[in-house]
Structures are given as C-alpha cells and as structure tokens.
N, C-alpha and C positions, 0 to 999 in steps of 0.2 A: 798473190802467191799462187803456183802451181795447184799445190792442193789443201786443204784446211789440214791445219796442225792444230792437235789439242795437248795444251800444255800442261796438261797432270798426267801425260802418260808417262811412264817412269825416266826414260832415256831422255825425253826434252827436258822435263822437269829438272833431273841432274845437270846436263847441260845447261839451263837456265842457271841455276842457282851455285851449281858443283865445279865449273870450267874457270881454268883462271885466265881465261880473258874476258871472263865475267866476273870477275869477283867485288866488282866497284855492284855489281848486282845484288848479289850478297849481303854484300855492307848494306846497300838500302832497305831491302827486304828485311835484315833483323831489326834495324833502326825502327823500322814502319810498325812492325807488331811489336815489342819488347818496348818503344818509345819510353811509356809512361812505366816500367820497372827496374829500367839501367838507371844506374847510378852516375852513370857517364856514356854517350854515345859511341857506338863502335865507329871504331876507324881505318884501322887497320887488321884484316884477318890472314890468317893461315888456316887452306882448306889441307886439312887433315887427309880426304881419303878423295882427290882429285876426280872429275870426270875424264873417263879415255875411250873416245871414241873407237878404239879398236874393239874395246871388250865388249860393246853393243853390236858392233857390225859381227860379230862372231855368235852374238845372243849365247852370250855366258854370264854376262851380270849378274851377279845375285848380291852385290851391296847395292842399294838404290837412296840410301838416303847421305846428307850432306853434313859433315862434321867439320868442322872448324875451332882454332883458336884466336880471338883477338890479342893487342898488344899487352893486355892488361893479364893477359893469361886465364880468362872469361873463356868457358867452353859451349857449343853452338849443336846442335844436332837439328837436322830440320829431314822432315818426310813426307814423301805423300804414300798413302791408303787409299785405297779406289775402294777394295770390297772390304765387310765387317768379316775378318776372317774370327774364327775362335778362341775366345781368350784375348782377344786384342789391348783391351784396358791393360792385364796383366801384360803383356809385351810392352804398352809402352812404357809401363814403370819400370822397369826391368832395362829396357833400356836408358831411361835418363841414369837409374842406377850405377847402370855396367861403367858407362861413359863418369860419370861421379867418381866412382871407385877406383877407376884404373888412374886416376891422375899420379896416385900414391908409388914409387918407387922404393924397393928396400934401403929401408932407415932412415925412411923421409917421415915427417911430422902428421899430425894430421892439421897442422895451422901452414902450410903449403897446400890446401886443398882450396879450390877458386870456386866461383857459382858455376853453374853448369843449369844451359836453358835446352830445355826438347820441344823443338814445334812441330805440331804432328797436322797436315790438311789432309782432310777425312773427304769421301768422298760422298757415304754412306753416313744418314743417321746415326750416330752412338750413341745420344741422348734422348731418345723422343719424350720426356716426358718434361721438356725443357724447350723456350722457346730461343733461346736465342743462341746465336752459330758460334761466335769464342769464348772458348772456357780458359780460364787459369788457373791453376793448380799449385798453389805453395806450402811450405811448411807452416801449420798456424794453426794454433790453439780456438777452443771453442767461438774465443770472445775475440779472433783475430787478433791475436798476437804473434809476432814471427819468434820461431825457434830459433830460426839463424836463415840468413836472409843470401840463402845460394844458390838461388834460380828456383825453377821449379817446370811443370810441362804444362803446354798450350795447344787447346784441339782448337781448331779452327775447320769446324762442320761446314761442308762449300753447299752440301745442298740446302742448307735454311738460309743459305745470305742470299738477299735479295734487297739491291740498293741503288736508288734511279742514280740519286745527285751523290757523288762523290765527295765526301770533306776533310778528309784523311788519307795518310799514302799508305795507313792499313786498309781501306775502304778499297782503295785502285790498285793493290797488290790483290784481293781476292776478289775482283770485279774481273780482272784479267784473266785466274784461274778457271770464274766459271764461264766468261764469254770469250774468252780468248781464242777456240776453234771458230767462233764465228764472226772474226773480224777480217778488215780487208786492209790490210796496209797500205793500201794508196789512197784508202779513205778510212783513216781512222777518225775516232770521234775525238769530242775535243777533253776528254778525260783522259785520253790516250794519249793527247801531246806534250809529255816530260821526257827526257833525255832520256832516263832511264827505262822508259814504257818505250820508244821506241828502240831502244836495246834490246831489248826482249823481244819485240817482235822480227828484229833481224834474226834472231835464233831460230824464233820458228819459221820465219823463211830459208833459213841455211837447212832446216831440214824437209822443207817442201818441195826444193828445190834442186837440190843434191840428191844424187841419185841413190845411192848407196844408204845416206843417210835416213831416205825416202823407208828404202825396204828395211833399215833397221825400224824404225819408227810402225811400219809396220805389223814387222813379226810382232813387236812387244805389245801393241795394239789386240792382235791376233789371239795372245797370249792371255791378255785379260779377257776376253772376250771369253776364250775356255773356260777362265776361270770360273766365269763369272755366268756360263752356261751347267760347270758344275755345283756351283752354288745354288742356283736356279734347282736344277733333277736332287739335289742334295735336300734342299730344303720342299720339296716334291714326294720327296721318299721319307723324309721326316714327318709330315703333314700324313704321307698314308697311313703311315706305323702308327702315330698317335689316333689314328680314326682305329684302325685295326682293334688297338688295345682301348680305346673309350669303347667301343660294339663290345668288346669278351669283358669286358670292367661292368657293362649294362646287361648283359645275359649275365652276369655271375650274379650280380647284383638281385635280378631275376627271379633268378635261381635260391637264392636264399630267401627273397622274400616269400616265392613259394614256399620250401621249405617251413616258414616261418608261418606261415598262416594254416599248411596243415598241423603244425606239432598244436598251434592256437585250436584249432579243431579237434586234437587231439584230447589235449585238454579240457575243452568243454562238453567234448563228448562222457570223456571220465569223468567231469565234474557233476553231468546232469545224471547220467549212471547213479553216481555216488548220492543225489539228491534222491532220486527215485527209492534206493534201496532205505537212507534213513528215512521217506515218507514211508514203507514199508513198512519198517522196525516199527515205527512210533504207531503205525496203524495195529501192527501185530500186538505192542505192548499194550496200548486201548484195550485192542478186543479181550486182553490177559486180565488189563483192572476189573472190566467190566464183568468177564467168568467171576472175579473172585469176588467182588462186591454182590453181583447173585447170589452165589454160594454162602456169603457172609447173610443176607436178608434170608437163604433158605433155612443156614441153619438157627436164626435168631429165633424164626416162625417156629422151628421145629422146637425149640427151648420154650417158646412162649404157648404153644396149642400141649408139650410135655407138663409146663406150669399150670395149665387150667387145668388136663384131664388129673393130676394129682389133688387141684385144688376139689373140683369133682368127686374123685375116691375119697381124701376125707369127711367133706360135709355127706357122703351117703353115710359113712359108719357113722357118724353123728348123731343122723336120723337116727340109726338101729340103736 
C-alpha cells in the first residue's frame, strides 16, 4: 500500500464494516463475536445507517458507528471508541437502549420487540482492574439467570488483546484491528489469508491509495489526534488542580492542627494554673487547721494552768 492505513479510525472502520459492498463483512464480523450467543447465525442484514463516502470527504460525519438489521429482525449496533471520553459506560447503555426502544412504533406490542446487540471496540482501557479484553454484558440475575434473552453489549478492549496464534475468527477480526496499520498486503501472514481478511485489506488499500480518500482518512486521523491532545492538557490540568487542592487540603489541615495544639496548650496551661491554685488553697487551709489546733492547745493550757491556780486558791484557804 501507498501509505499505512489504520483501520479503527472512524471513516475506514465504517467503510469496513458500514458500506454495502461490504456487507458480506458485516455478516462475518457479527458471526465471529456474537458466534457463541445467536440463536441462529446471521445471514442476511440491512445496514440501517449506510457508509457515504461523500460525508467524510466533506468531514461532517458525526454518526460513526454501524447499525443494522438481520432477516430475523435481530438488531446490530457496532462501534469504535479510540479515547475514554466521559461517561462513556453510561453512553453505551444509553445507546443499546435507544436502538432497543425505538423498534416500537405506535400501537405496536411490546412482544414485536427483537434482541438488540451493541459491540462496542474500545481503544482505551475501560476496565483496568480486569484482565481480560471482551466483556459481555446481559440481562441476568445474581445466580445468572436471564430476564429475557435480547441481546445485550460487548466491549471488546483492543488494547489488552494480545494473541500470537489465531483460533477463532473472533481472534482474527481483533488481531486485524490492532495490527492492521502494520501490515503489507503483498505480504500478508498467514492468519490474514481468508476471503474475507483479505476484503478488508482492499478497503484499506482503496483508502491508501485514493487520493481524496487518503486526505479524508487523514483529517479524521488529524481529528483524533486533537482529541486526544486535549485529553492529554485536560487530564494535565486535572492532575494540577487536584495537586493544587491536596497543598490547601494540607496547609488547612495544618493549620488546624496548629490550632489544635495551641487550644491543647491552652488547656493545660489552665489546667496546671488551676492545680497550683488548689495546691494553694489546700496549703492555705493547713496553715487555717493548724492556727486553730494552736489556738485549741492554747486555750486547753489556759483552762488547765486557770484549774490548777484555783485548785492552788482553795488548798491555801484550807490551810487558813
């Protein structure tokens, strides 16, 4: 190819999976992830919201992901996410919901409602505290029971898949997404040689090659790249603000423990005060007992020397 194409940027990615000269694409790709939850293999779909090469060459897109219905009347949402924009989890519920909901037209049943699957490839971590890259998501009870068995959403994290030997045509649909800028179509590997892997890779050569297609591919590239530089200063300016406020959360913090150690100072300052004064008291009431227990021995004395000299005055008149 002319130039590396990476096939999760938004405009290939549609075109891959969104164009209906690709839709035999489609068909494999749900097959490949969803394999082990249909009830029945997709066969036949209708892309709901078509790829149009005009509205990229214009860079006006602003639907990017792929909606379809099979024959069975089974509904299909599939997307790529490069960055964890905010709220993302909530968005994708929201959207398998929306795509759920709308099937209903006035005065229709709700036993006219079909499953409805959302596959969502992540470009970015959602899970870190999880090791492994596809998740499914259904309706079920603690003990895994299904509510009602009508799809449900699939992340599929490209950055934790990491997988030498291919055994699955889930495996080689996201083998493709995350090496797929870096292959060479006159020498692909041998993971790469199925009909439909090399369908894909003429896509991304129609846009390596193509001129127009080239600079659309571009801007959108361009595009992310913004994104993804304000994401970068975004979360740079969040990191400073949260330093900012732990520094004034640590001087407050500080700050009251000072506080808190003089009022503790304060208090023991009054407290030893307060002790000094009752050692005072108690010395002042001593030195009180001890006046009046003198005073008590003085005047015992003075009873006792007043009892002799009377006892004295009688025995002289005795004499006489």
């Amino acid at each position: 190819m002319k130039y590396p194409i990476d096939p999760k940027i938004d405009c290939v990615f549609k075109a891959l999976l969104g164009a209906e000269r690709n839709r035999r694409l489609l068909i494999h790709f749900l097959n490949a992830i969803l394999a082990s939850d249909l009830t029945a293999p997709v066969i036949k779909v209708e892309i709901l919201n078509p790829y149009n090469e005009r509205e990229f060459l214009d860079d006006k897109l602003s639907i990017v992901d792929v909606k379809a219905r099979d024959s069975s009347g089974r509904l299909y949402q599939v997307e790529i996410q490069l960055l964890n924009i905010p709220d993302l989890p909530a968005r994708i519920l929201y959207g398998w919901a929306d795509l759920y909901s709308a099937q209903l037209q006035d005065g229709q049943g709700y036993d006219q409602l079909r499953p409805t699957y959302s596959i969502w490839l992540l470009g970015q971590t959602l899970r870190p505290q999880v090791t492994e890259a596809v998740h499914r998501f259904r309706l079920r009870d603690e003990q895994g029971r299904s509510l009602l068995d009508h799809g449900g959403i699939w992340l599929l994290e490209l950055s934790k898949y990491v997988v030498e030997t291919v055994e699955t045509e889930q495996d080689r649909w996201l083998k493709f997404f995350v090496e797929g800028e870096r292959l060479d179509d006159e020498r692909l590997p041998a993971w790469m040689q199925t009909e439909e892997m090399r369908q894909a890779m003429s896509t991304l050569k129609a846009f390596s090659e193509k001129e127009r297609a080239y600079h659309a591919y571009q801007a959108r590239q361009n595009y992310l790249r913004q994104q993804k530089s304000m994401e970068n200063y975004l979360n740079t300016l969040h990191a400073e603000i949260e330093r900012i406020q732990a520094e004034k959360e640590q001087a407050r913090a500080e700050k009251e423990q000072a506080r808190a150690a003089e009022a503790q100072e304060r208090v023991e300052k009054e407290q030893a005060h307060a002790e000094k004064e009752q050692a005072r008291a108690a010395e002042a009431q001593e030195r009180t007992e001890k006046e009046q227990a003198r005073a008590e021995k003085e005047r015992e004395r003075a009873e006792k020397e007043a009892a002799l000299a009377e006892i004295e005055r009688l025995k002289a008149l005795l004499r006489n």
